[in-house]
C-alpha positions in Angstrom: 161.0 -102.6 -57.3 157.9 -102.0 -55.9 155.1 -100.0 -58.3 152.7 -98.4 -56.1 152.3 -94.7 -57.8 148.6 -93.2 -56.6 147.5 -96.5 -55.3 148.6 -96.3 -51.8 147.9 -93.4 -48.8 150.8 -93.8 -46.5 154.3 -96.2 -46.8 153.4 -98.3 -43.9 150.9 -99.7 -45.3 153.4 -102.0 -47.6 156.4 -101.5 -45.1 159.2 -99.5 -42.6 160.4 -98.9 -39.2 158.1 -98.6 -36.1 160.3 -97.3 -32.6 158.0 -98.4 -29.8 159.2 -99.6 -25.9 158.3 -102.5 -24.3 155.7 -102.2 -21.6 155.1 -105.5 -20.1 156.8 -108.3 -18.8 160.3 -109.2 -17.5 161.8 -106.5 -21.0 160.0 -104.0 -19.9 161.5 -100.2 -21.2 163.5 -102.0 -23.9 163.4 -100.2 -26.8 162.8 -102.0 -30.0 162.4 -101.2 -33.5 160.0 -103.2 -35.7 161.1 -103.1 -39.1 158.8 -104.6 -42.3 160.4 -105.4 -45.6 157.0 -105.1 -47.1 158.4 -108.8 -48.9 156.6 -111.2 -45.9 160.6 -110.8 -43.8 159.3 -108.9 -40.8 161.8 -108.6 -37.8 162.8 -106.6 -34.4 165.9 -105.2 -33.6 166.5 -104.5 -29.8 168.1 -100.9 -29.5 169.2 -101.2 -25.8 171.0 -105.1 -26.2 173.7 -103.5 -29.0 171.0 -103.3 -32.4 170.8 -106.8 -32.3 167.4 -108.6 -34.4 165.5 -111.0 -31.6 162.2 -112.2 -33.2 161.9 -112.9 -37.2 159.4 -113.9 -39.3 158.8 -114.8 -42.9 155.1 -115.1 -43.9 153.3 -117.3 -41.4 156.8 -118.9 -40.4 159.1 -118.3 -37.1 162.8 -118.1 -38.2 164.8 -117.2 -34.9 165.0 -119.2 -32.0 164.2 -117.4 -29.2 165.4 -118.5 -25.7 163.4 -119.2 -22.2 164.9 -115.7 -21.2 163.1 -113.4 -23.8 164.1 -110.0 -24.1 165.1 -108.4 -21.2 167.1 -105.3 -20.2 170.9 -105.4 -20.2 172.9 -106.6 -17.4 176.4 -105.5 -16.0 176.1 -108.9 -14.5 175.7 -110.5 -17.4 179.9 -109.6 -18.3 181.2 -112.2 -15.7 182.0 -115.9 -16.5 179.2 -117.8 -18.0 176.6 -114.8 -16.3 176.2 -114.3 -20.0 173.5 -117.0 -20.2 171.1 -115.9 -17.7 170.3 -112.8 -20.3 171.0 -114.5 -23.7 167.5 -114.0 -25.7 168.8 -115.9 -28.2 167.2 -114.1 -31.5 167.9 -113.9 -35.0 171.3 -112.4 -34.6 173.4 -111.4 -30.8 176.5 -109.8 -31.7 179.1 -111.3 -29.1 182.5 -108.8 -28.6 183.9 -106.5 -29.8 186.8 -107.0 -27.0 186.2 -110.7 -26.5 183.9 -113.6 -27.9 183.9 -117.1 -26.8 185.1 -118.6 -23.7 185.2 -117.2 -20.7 189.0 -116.8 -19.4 191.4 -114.5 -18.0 195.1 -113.6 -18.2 197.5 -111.1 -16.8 195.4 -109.0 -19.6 192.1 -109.2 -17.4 189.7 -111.1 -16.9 186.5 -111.6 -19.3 183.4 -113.3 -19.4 181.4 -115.4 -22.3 181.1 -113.5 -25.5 182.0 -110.0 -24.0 179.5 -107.1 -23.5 178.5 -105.5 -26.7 175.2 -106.9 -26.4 174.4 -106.0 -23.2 174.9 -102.3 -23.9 172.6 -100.1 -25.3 172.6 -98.0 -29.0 172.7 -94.4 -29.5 170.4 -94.1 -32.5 171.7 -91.7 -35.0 169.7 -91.9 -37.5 166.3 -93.6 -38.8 165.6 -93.3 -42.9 161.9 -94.3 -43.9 161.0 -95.6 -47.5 158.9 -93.5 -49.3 158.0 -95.6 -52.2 155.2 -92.7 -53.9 158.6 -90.8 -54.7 160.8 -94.1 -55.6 162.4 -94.1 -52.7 162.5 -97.7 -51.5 165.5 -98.0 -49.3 164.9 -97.7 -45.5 168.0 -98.0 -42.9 168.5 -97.8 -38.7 171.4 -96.4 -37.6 173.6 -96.2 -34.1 176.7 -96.2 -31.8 177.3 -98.5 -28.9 180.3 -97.6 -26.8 182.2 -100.3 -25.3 184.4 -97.7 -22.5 185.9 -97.9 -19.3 188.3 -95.5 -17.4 191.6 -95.8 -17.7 191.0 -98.9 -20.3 189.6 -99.5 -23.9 187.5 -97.2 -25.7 186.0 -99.1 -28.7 183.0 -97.9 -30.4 180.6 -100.0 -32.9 178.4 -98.2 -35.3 176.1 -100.2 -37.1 173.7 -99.5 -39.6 170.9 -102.4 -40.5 169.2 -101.5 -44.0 166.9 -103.0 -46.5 165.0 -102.2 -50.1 160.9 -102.7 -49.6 159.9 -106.0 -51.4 163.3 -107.5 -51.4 163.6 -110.5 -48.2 167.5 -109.9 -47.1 168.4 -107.9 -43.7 171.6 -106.2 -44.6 174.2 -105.1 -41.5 177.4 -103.2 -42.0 179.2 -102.2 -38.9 182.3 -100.5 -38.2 184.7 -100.9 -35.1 187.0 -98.0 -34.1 189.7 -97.4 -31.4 188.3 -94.1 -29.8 190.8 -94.7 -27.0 194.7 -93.5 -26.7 196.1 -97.0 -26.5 195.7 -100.4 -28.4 192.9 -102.3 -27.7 192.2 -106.0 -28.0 189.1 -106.9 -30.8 186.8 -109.9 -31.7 183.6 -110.1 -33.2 181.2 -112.8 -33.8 177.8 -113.2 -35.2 175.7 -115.7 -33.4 172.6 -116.2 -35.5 170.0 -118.3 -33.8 167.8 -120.2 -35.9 165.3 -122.1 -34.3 161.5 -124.1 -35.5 159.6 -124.2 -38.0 162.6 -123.2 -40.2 165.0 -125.5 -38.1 163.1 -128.8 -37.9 164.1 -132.5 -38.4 165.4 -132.9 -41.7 166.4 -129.1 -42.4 169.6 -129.0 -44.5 172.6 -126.9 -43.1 174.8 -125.9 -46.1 178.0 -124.4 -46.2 181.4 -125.0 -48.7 184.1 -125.5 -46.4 186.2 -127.8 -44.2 183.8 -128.7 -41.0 186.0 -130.1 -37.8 184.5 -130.6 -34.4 185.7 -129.0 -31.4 187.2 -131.6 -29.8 184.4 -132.8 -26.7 182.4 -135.7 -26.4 179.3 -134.6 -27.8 180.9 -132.4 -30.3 182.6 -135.7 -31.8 179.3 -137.6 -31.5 177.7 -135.3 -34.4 180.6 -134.1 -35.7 182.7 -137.0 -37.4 183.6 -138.6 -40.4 180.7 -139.7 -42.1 178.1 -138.5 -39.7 174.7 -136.4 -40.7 175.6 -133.2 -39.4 174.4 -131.4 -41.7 170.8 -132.5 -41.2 168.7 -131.3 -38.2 167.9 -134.3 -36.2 164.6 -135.0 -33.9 165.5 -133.6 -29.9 167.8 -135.5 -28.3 167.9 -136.9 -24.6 172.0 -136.0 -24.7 171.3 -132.5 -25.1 169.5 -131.6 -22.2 170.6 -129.0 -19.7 174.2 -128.1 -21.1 174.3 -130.6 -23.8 175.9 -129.2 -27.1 177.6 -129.9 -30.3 180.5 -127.1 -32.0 181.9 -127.5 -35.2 184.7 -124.8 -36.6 184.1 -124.4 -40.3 186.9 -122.9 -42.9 184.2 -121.4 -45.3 185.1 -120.7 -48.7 185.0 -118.1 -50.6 183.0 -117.0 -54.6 184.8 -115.0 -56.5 183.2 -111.9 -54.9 185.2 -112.6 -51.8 182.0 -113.7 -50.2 181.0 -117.1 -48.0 177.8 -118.4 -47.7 175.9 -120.8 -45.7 172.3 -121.4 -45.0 169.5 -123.5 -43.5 166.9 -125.2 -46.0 163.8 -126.8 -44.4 162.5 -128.2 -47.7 159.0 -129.4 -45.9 158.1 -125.7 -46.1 160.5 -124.7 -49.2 161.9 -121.8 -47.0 165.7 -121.4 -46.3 167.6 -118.6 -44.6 171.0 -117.8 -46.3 174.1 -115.8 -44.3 176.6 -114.7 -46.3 180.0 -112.7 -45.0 183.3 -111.6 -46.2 185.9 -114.1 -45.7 188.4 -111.2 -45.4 186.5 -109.9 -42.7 185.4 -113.0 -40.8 187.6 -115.9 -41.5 186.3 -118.3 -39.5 182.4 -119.6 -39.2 181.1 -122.0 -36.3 178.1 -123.9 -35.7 176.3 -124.7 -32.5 174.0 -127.6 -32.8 171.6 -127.6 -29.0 168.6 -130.3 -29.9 167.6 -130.5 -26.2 163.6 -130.7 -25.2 162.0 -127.6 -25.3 165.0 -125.8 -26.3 165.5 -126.6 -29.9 168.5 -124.6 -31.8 171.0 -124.2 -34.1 173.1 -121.4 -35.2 175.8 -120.3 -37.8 178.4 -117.5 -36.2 180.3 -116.0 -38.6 183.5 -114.3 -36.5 187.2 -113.4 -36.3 188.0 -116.1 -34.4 187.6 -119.3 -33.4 185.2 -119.3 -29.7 188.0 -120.3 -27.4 188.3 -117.0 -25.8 190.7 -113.9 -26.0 193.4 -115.6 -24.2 194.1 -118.4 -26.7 194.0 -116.1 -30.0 196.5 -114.0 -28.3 198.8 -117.1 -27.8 197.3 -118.5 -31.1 199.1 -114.8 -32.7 195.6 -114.1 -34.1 193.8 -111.4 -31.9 193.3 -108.4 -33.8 194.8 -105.4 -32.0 193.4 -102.0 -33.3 195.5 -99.3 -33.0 194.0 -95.6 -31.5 192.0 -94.4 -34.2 192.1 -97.9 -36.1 188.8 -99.0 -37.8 187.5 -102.8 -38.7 184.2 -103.1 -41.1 181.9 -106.2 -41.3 179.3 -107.0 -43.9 177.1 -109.4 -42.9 173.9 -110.0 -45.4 170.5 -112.3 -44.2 167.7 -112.9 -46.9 165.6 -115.6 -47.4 166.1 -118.8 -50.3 
């Protein structure tokens, strides 16, 4: 806990939350909130695109990857087939749902695009609570509601609340979802956290307990295989330009707590980022390997389900259907190791 009794004249000067809009540029009106653990973790979370974190730092060192796109505003556009792309910021953590995550597909249910629309819809903030370490106080939180509604369809609601403690280097998110609506609704969730250099360099360790199995496609199987190295970052890679990808689908287990954990260690700097999540909550984990030129990532996505789309985990018996007035929670916990 941090000691600063009659040494200090105002809380920002060892850490908080900042609200400010962006004025420039192609994100320009986006709110934002930049949040300082006062521990060297420093990040922003993106009010209107769901309370999602795009840029984080520890110390002098870059920990997200963010994409060519940047921040920009959301997009009704963005909700049909692989649209999604054009306004993916990539960032520390996009929340993809809460009706559908994954493949794009349709059915006699509808039709949806990539990884649904939560985060292309803005937050209602509800509440902001500062640290105010002179009187002990050393908690701070953001909190907020983003509707996922239409007429005469779903109503599903996620409230979120991202918290910390001054001097301690972990981003803590708990969110709720709840059927607001008068009929069932379909529900997924996923947690795409985007890790890109320094932290993900050539010879950072990814690290998780659990069963890894590719996805099945060529390049997924050219990583992901029996005796392969994926779970050391490799140099860029010529097969990864443009669309080139590798998926893995990872059965994480669990400590005694009930908790998973996985993380990325780049022992060059001695910096690592752990994730940990419910395995209750979010059964399943993936992880996206992209090396390409220029466009360097990889990311750990703790969700429901597997990424292959709303369709298949209906006929799979595995989509989560939330009855009206039926509630989901998800811990999800990011500090530094």
């Amino acid at each position: 806990m941090i000691s600063c009794e009659n040494k200090i004249s105002h809380p920002m000067q060892i850490g908080g939350i900042e609200t400010s809009v962006l004025d420039n540029g192609a994100g320009r009106g986006v709110r934002i909130a930049w949040i300082n653990t006062g521990s060297g973790l420093r990040y922003k979370v993106v009010v209107d695109r769901g309370l999602d974190i795009a840029e984080a730092f520890y110390n002098q060192h870059g920990l997200a990857w963010i994409s060519r796109a940047g921040i920009r505003p959301p997009e009704q556009a963005a909700m049909v087939g692989l649209e999604w792309l054009r306004n993916f910021g990539g960032g520390l953590v996009t929340t993809c749902g809460i009706s559908n995550m994954g493949s794009p597909d349709s059915d006699e249910h509808g039709e949806r695009g990539l990884h649904g629309r939560i985060s292309n819809i803005p937050a209602e903030i509800i509440s902001i609570k500062q640290p105010d370490p002179q009187n002990g106080q050393v908690d701070f939180s953001i909190s907020g509601i983003v509707r996922e509604s239409k007429v005469f369809g779903p109503h599903l609601e996620l409230e979120r609340t991202i918290s910390g403690t001054l001097g301690v280097p972990e981003i803590q998110i708990n969110d709720r979802v709840i059927n607001r609506g008068n009929s069932p609704a379909p529900h997924m969730i996923l947690y795409h956290c985007n890790m890109g250099w320094p932290l993900i360099d050539a010879g950072t360790k990814l690290n998780c307990n659990g069963h890894w199995k590719s996805r099945g496609n060529k390049l997924d199987n050219e990583i992901f295989h029996e005796g392969g190295n994926f779970r050391e970052c490799p140099e860029p890679m010529d097969s990864h330009q443009d669309g080139g990808e590798a998926c893995a689908f990872i059965d994480a287990v669990a400590d005694e707590s009930g908790f998973c954990h996985c993380s990325a260690y780049n022992p060059a700097l001695s910096i690592g980022l752990e994730i940990s999540f419910r395995k209750d909550q979010l059964p399943w984990l993936i992880n996206w390997q992209h090396w390409g030129k220029g466009e360097y990532v990889t990311a750990l996505e703790p969700g429901t389900n597997l990424t292959t789309g709303q369709s298949q985990a209906r006929k799979d018996g595995t989509l989560i259907i939330l009855a009206p007035g039926e509630s989901r929670e998800y811990e999800l916990r990011l500090k530094m190791c």
